[in-house]
C-alpha positions, 0 to 999 in steps of 0.5 A: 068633444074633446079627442085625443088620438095616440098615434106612433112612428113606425117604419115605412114598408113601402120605402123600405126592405125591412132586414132582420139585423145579424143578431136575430133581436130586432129588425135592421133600423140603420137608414130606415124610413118612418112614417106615421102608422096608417091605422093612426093616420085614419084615427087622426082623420076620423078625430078630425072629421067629428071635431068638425061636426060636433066642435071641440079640439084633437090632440094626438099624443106619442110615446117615443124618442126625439125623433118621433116628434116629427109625426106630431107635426105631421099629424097637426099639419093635416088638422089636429089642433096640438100636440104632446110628446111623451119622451124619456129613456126610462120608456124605452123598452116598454111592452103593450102593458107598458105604452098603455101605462104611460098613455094612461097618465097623460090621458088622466092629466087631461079631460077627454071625452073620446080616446083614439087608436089605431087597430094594429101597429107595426108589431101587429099586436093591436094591444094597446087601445084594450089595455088602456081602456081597461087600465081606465075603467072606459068602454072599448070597441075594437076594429071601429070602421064608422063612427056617428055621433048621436049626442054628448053622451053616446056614439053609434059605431060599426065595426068589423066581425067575423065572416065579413058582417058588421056589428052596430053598437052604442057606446056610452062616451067617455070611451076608448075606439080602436080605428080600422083602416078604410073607415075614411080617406085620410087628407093630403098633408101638404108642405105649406100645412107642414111649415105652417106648424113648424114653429109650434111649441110641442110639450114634452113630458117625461116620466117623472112628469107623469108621475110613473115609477121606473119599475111600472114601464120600460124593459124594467116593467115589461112582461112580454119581451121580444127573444128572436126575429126570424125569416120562416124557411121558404118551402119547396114551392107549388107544384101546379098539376097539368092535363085532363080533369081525370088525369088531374085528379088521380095526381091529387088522390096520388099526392094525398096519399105520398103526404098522408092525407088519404089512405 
C-alpha cells in the first residue's frame, strides 16, 4: 500500500510560552521551538504500522519554509521510507483552501493508495484532510482512531462521534483519513535513527513544479485571512459558597436572581 501522510512544522507548546506579538496580527515566533504536530506525528505512526502489515512505502510531505525540513527527517527517522518537501515564497500566506491546493498537486504527480492527516493543527482548524478529499473527488472520515485494513480495496476504520460513542465504517481505498490522537503510541525517535537519514536527499518542489498559478495559493488566493490575535480578558474570578447546604442554597437562589437568572 502506498500512504502518503502531510505532516506540519508547528510551534512546540510544551517548550514555549506562546506571546501574542504587539501588532495583535500574529503570535511572537522570535526564538520559538517547533516541532512536528502531534496529531501528524500519530498519522506517521499509524502509516508506519499498516506498511509494516500489508507492504508498501510511506511518504510524509510538507508544505513549508527551508526550515521545515527538519520534520521530514524527523519523520523518516521514526520510519517513513522518503520524503518531499514543498517550498517556495509563492505559499506563504495560503489558508486551508490554499495548503489542500498544493497537496493536491503533489498528491496527483504520485500514485497513492491512502492519504494521511492529522485531525487538527496548531490553528485548530482541522480543515485541510476534508478539503483535499474533496479537491480529489476521494472518500474522507474524519477524527479516525482505528485503522484495519480488510484487503486492496477497503479499509475498516472507528472514529470518534458525538457523546463519546464510536462509529465503525468501511471505506473504499483510494481514500483521505484525518488521524485522531491516541489511536496508537508513537515510537522514540532516537539520535542514531536521526543521523542515519541526515545524509538523505529530500526533493523539493516548488510551485512552478507543481504546475500551480500564483493567483490559486498564497495571500493571493487566500479567502480566509487571519485580522487579529488576542488574549480574552480574565473574569472576575469563581466565587466558592461556604457553609450548610441550606445556607449554600439560598447564596445561589440570591446570586441567580442579582445575574438575571431567576426572577
Amino acid at each position: 500500500m502506498e500512504i502518503l501522510v502531510c505532516v506540519k512544522r508547528v510551534p512546540d507548546t510544551a517548550e514555549n510560552e506562546i506571546e501574542v506579538n504587539s501588532s495583535g496580527s500574529d503570535i511572537e515566533r522570535d526564538d520559538l521551538v517547533y516541532s512536528v504536530n502531534e496529531w501528524d506525528n500519530y498519522a506517521v505512526e499509524e502509516a508506519i504500522q499498516i506498511r509494516d502489515k500489508v507492504g508498501g512505502s510511506v511518504t510524509v510531505v510538507t508544505v513549508g519554509d527551508e526550515e521545515a525540513e527538519e520534520v521530514l527527517r524527523r519523520e523518516m527517522a521514526m520510519g517513513a521510507d522518503t520524503g518531499i518537501h514543498l517550498c517556495d515564497e509563492a505559499f506563504e500566506g495560503s489558508d486551508g483552501k490554499g495548503i489542500a491546493t498544493i497537496l493536491k498537486a503533489e498528491v496527483e504527480r504520485g500514485n497513492y493508495d491512502l492519504i494521511l492527516t492529522g485531525a487538527l493543527a496548531d490553528d485548530g482548524a482541522g480543515q485541510v484532510g476534508g478539503m483535499l478529499a474533496a479537491m480529489l473527488d476521494l472518500p474522507y472520515a474524519s477524527v479516525v482512531n482505528s485503522v484495519e485494513p480488510v484487503d486492496d480495496t477497503k479499509l475498516k476504520v472507528g472514529r470518534e462521534i458525538e457523546g463519546g460513542n464510536q462509529e465503525i465504517s468501511e471505506i473504499a481505498l483510494p481514500c483521505v483519513l484525518s488521524i485522531q490522537t491516541g489511536i496508537n503510541e508513537p515510537r522514540y525517535v532516537g539520535i542514531r535513527g536521526i543521523r542515519k537519514v541526515a545524509s538523505l536527499e529530500i526533493p523539493v518542489r516548488s510551485a512552478a513544479d507543481l504546475g500551480l498559478a500564483a493567483e490559486s495559493i498564497g495571500a493571493a488566493g487566500a479567502v480566509v485571512r487571519r485580522v487579529d490575535y488576542f488574549v480574552p480578558e480574565l473574569g472576575a474570578g469563581a466565587e466558592i459558597l461556604e457553609g450548610s447546604t441550606e445556607e449554600i442554597v439560598d447564596k445561589l437562589i440570591e446570586l441567580l436572581k442579582a445575574k438575571g437568572g431567576l426572577k
